[in-house]
Structure formats: C-alpha cells, structure tokens
C-alpha positions in Angstrom: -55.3 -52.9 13.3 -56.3 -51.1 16.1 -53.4 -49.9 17.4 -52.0 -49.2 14.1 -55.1 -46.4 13.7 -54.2 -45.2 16.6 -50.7 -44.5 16.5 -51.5 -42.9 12.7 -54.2 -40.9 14.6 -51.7 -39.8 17.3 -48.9 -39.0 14.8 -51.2 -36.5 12.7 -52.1 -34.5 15.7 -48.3 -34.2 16.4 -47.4 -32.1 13.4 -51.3 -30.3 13.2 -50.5 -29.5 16.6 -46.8 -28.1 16.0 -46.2 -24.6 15.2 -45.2 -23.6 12.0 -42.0 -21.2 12.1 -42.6 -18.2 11.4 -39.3 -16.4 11.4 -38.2 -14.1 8.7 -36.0 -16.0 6.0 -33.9 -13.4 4.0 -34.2 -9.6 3.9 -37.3 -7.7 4.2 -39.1 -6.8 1.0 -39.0 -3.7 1.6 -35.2 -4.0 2.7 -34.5 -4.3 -1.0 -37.6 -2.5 -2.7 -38.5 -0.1 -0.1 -38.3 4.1 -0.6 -35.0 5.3 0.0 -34.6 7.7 3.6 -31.7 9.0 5.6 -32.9 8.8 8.9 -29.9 9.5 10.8 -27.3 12.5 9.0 -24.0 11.2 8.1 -21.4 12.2 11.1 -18.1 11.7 12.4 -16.9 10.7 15.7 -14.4 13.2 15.6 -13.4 16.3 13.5 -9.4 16.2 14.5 -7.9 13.0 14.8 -3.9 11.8 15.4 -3.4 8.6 13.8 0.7 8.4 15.0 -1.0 7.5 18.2 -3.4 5.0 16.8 -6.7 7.3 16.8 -9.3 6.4 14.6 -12.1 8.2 12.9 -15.5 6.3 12.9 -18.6 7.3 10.6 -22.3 6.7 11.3 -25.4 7.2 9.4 -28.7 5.4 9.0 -30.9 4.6 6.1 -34.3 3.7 5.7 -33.1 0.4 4.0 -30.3 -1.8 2.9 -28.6 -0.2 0.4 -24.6 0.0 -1.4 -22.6 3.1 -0.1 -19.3 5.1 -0.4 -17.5 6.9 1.9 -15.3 9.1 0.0 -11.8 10.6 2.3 -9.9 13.0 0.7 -6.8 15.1 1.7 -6.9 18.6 0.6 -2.8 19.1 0.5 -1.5 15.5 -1.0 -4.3 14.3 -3.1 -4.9 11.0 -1.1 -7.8 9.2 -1.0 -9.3 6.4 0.5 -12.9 4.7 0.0 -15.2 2.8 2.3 -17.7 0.9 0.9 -20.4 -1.1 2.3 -24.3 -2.6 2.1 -26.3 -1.9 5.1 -29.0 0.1 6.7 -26.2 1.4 9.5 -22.8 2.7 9.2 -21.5 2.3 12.4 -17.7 1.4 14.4 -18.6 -2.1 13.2 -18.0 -1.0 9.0 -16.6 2.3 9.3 -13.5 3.1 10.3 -10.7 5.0 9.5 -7.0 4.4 10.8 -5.6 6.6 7.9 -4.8 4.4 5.2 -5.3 5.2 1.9 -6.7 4.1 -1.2 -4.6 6.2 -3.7 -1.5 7.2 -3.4 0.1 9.3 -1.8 -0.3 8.6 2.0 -2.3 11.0 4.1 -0.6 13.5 5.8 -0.7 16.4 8.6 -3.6 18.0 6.6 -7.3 18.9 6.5 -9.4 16.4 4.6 -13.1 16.3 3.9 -15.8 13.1 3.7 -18.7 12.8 2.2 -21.1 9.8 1.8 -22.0 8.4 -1.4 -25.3 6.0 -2.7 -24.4 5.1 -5.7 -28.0 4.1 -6.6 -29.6 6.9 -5.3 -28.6 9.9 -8.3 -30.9 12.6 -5.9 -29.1 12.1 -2.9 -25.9 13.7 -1.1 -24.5 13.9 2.3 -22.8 17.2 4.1 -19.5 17.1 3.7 -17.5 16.5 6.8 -14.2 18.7 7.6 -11.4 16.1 9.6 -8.0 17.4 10.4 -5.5 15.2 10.5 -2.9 15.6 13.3 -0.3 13.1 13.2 0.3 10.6 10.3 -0.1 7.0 10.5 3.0 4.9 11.1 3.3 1.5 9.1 5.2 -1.5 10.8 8.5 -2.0 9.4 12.2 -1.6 9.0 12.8 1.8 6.8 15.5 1.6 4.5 14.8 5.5 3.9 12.2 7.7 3.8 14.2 10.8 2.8 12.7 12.8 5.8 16.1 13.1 7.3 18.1 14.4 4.1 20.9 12.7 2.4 22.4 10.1 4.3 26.5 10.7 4.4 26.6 7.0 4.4 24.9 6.6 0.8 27.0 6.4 -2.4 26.1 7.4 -6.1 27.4 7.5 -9.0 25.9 9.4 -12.1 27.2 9.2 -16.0 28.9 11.7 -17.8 25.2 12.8 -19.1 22.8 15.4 -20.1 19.9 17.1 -17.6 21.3 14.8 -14.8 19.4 14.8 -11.6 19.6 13.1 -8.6 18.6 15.0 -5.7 16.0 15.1 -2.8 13.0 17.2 -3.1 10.8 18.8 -0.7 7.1 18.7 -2.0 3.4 17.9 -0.5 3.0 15.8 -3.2 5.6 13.2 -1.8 3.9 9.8 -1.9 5.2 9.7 2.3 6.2 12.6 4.5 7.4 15.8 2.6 10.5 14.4 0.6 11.1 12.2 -2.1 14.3 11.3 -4.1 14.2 12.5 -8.2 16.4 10.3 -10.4 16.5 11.9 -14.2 18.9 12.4 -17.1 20.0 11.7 -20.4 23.1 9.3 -21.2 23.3 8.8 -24.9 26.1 5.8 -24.5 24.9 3.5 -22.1 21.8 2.2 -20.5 22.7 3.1 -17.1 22.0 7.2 -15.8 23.0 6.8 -12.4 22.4 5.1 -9.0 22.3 5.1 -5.7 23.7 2.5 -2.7 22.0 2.1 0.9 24.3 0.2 2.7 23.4 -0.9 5.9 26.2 0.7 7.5 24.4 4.0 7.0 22.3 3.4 9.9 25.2 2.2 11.7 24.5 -1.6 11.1 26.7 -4.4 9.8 23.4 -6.2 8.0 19.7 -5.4 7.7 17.7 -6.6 10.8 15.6 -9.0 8.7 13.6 -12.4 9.5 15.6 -15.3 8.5 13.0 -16.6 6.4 12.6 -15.2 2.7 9.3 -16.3 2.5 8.6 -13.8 5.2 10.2 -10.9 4.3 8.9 -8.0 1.5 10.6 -5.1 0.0 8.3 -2.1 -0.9 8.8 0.9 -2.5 7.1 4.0 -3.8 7.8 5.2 -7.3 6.5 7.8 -9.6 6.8 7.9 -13.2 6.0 11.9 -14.6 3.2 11.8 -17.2 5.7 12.4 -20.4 7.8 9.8 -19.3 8.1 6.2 -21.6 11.6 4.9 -21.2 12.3 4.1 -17.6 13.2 1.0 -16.2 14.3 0.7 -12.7 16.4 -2.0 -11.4 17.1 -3.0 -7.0 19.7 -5.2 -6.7 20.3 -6.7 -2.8 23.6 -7.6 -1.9 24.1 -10.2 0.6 27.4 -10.9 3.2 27.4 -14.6 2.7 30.4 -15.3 5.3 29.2 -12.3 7.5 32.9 -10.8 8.0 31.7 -7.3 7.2 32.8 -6.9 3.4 31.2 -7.3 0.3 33.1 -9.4 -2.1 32.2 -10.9 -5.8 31.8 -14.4 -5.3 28.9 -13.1 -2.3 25.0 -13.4 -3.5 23.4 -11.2 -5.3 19.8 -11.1 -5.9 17.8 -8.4 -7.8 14.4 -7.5 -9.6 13.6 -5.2 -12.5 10.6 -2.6 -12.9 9.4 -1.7 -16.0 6.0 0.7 -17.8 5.2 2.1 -15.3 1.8 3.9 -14.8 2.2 7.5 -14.3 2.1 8.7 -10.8 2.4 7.2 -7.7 2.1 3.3 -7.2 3.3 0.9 -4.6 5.3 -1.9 -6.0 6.2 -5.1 -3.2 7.8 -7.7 -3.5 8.6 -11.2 -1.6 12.0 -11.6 -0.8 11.7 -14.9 -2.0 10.8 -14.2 -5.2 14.2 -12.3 -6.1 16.6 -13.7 -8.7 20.3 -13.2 -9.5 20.1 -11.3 -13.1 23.0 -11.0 -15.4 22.1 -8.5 -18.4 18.8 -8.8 -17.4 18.7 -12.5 -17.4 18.1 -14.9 -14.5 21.6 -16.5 -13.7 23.1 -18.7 -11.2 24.1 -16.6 -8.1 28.2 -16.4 -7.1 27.6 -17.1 -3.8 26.2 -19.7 -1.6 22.7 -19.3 -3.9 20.8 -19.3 -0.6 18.1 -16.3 -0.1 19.2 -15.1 3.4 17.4 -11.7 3.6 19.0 -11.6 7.4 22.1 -11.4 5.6 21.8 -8.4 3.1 24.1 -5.9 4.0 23.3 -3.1 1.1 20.4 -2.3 -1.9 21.7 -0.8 -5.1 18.7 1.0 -6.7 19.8 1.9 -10.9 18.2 4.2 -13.0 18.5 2.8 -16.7 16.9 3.5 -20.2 17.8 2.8 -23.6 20.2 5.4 -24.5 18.2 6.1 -27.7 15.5 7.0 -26.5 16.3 10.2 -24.7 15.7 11.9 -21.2 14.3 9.7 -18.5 13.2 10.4 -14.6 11.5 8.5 -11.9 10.7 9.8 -8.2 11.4 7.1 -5.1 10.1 7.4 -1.8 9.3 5.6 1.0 12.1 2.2 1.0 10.5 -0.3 3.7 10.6 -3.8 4.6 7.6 -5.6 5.9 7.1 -8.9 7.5 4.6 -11.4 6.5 2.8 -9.3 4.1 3.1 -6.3 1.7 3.2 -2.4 3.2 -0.3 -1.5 3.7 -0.1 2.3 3.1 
C-alpha cells in the first residue's frame, strides 16, 4: 500500500508539473472580428510586363485582418478579364500572380490594362487603380491548327451553298477572342441545312498527318467560337478525318469521327473536347465508323468544320478563332 501511494503521489506531480500548451488554435479573434485597415497600398511589381517571354505581374497589399478579396484585370482594347481571389491578411508572390490568362474571353492582348483590388465585405473601401501595359501576349502550349493571324491558308478548301448574305471570310478586329483575326461563317440557305464549310487539311502546313500523341485519351481539340447576340439557329459541326492505312489519301471506308455544337451563349466561349470522346455521326446520329473504328488522333490527316441551320429558320453566323490541340488537359487561355 505503500508504494501504491507513492507512485499515485508521484504521477499527480507529473501532469501538475507539465506545462499546459499554450499555443494559438485557429485564427485570432480579432482575425475574423477585428476593424478592417489597409496597412500596406495595393501595388504591382511591375507596370509593363511581356508575358511571350514568361514575365509575370505579382500584386501585394496588406490588411489589418483576414479577409475575402478580388483582384479585378481588365484590358482596355479586347474586353478581357481575369479575377484573383483570395482570403488573407497578405497578397503577396505566394497568391497573386499574373501570367496573362484570363477569366473571360477574349484573351489578353498587346494592350494597356488596369487592376484594382476589391473587398467584397467591405462596401467603404476601394484600392487605386493600377495602369499595366502589356507587351507581348501569352503563348499557350499546343499544336495550332489555325489562328487566322497569317491570312487564308492556300491549302484550305470551302465550299458555300448557292445562298443568301453568304459570308465566309477573315476579319481583322480587337475584339478577336486571340490575336487580331478571326474567321466569320454566316448566311442564309433556304434548301438545305448546310451554309458552308471549311477543310484544314494537314497538308496546309506542309504535313502528311497532325503531330498528335498516340493516345486519345491524351489529346483535346479546342476552339473559340462566337455566337452574335441576334443569333438562335446555329449549330456547328467538326468532323476529323483519319488516314487509317497512312498512304497519304483520304478514302471512304477511312474513320471518321466528329462532334456537334449547339445554343450557344452569345459571345465568346471556349468549347474542348477529349479526343476520346468523339463519335462517328451519320445525320446526326452516332454510327459505326467505316474504318478500322480505332480513335488514332496521330493519324488525323484533316478537320472539316460545317456551318448548318435549319433552313427555315433564316440567316445564321458564328465567328471561329483560335483552332488548337492540347495534350493532357483542356487550353487554358
């Protein structure tokens, strides 16, 4: 019994004897309920930046406490815009920095653009607004089908029905969702659901296939397109046309795969797609392909891109820019 009170003894004195931790568990009340401050400005690192060399633009401020904020980018020529957001007492290299993507198409370009900072819960307060120019655009990794920087391409082919108001030409504008140019498909065909297309062959850029991955899984197609406010009747279809036997010539019992687009938001929007994901379509209908039925993206030798609407429903149009395969994810504009 003795040694029993003394080892109970001994192992009270232990914890009396220990110190109790005293570190902070969670944010700081005053963190979360404390008076909102700016106690450092909102600047940037640098007022001219070229992102085609891989220049970036970082943002700093410093608050008084945590809070939820918004750093608003906006070019002053094509409309683009791109939001940071964040919850923190520092914006810093470590949460704010811009490469020159964007948020809302189109992409930025060789332009002046202004920032300013945003606390959403805060109605009282507002940054300076920050003048950057931008120098050089930002180049996204891929293989470009076309980008319609370099005019029409002797190598293309279209064909365009018998129709009213038919257009199918490249435009110069600084609204182009990349670049300068973009390629306007419109007109009115009152007998049949297809206005007019236009073929990229590989051959165009002096290459007998696409230099794609062999694995479909791997490989996405992206595209810009822009549907004009007034417009309800477009539908856009891309068909991919593979060389099965890889002799050079496209023949009928050869794979092709396709995918349609239909309502369309106005404006400018990105749509991707896997290559993996494409089907054969016959009227619009999935169908057994005539070739080998095996998706070999490192076999596609030319993309047919058709402008079609129901022919009584009257004058259609869609804008196309920016053609680009990406590997392993969709284009990140």
């Amino acid at each position: 019994m003795k040694y029993l009170i003394t080892s109970l003894f001994l192992f009270s004195l232990f914890f009396i004897s220990c110190d109790r931790d005293k570190s902070v568990q969670g944010p700081l009340l005053d963190d979360i309920y404390g008076e909102f401050s700016l106690l450092e400005p909102f600047t940037t690192s640098t007022n001219a930046v070229d992102f085609s060399t891989g220049e970036q633009v970082v943002f700093e401020a410093t608050f008084g406490k945590q809070v939820n904020w918004e750093i608003h980018i906006e070019g002053q020529t094509s409309g683009a815009k791109r939001i940071i957001e964040g919850f923190s007492s520092t914006i810093n290299a470590t949460n704010a920095v811009w490469n020159g993507r964007t948020n809302v198409l189109p992409m930025f370009k060789t332009e002046p653009c202004r920032a300013y900072l945003l606390v959403p819960n805060e109605d009282n307060f507002s940054s300076d607004t920050l003048s950057i120019s931008v120098l050089g655009e930002r180049v996204t990794p891929g293989f470009v089908v076309t980008d319609f920087e370099s005019g029409f391409n002797s190598g293309w082919n279209t064909f365009l029905q018998s129709g009213a108001n038919m257009n199918f030409r490249i435009v110069e504008s600084p609204l182009a969702a990349q670049g300068n140019f973009y390629y306007e498909m419109g007109g009115e065909v009152p007998f049949d659901f297809l206005i007019g297309l236009i073929e990229f062959p590989a051959s165009a850029q002096q290459l007998q296939r696409y230099p794609l991955s062999t694995n479909p899984n791997n490989v996405y197609f992206n595209v810009f397109l822009y549907k004009p406010e007034n417009i309800r009747n477009e539908f856009i279809l891309f068909r991919f046309l593979e060389d099965d036997n890889e002799d050079g010539t496209l023949q009928n019992n050869e794979d092709v795969y396709s995918f349609e687009t239909r309502s369309l938001q106005p404006g400018w929007q990105q749509i991707s797609i896997r290559y993996s994901d494409l089907v054969n379509l016959v009227n619009g209908q999935p169908a057994p392909p005539a070739g080998n039925g095996v998706l070999e993206p490192h076999k596609l030798a030319r993309i047919d891109v058709l402008l079609l609407a129901d022919p009584s429903t009257g004058y259609s149009q869609l804008y196309m820019d920016n053609l680009i395969f990406t590997e392993n994810q969709p284009l990140q504009p």
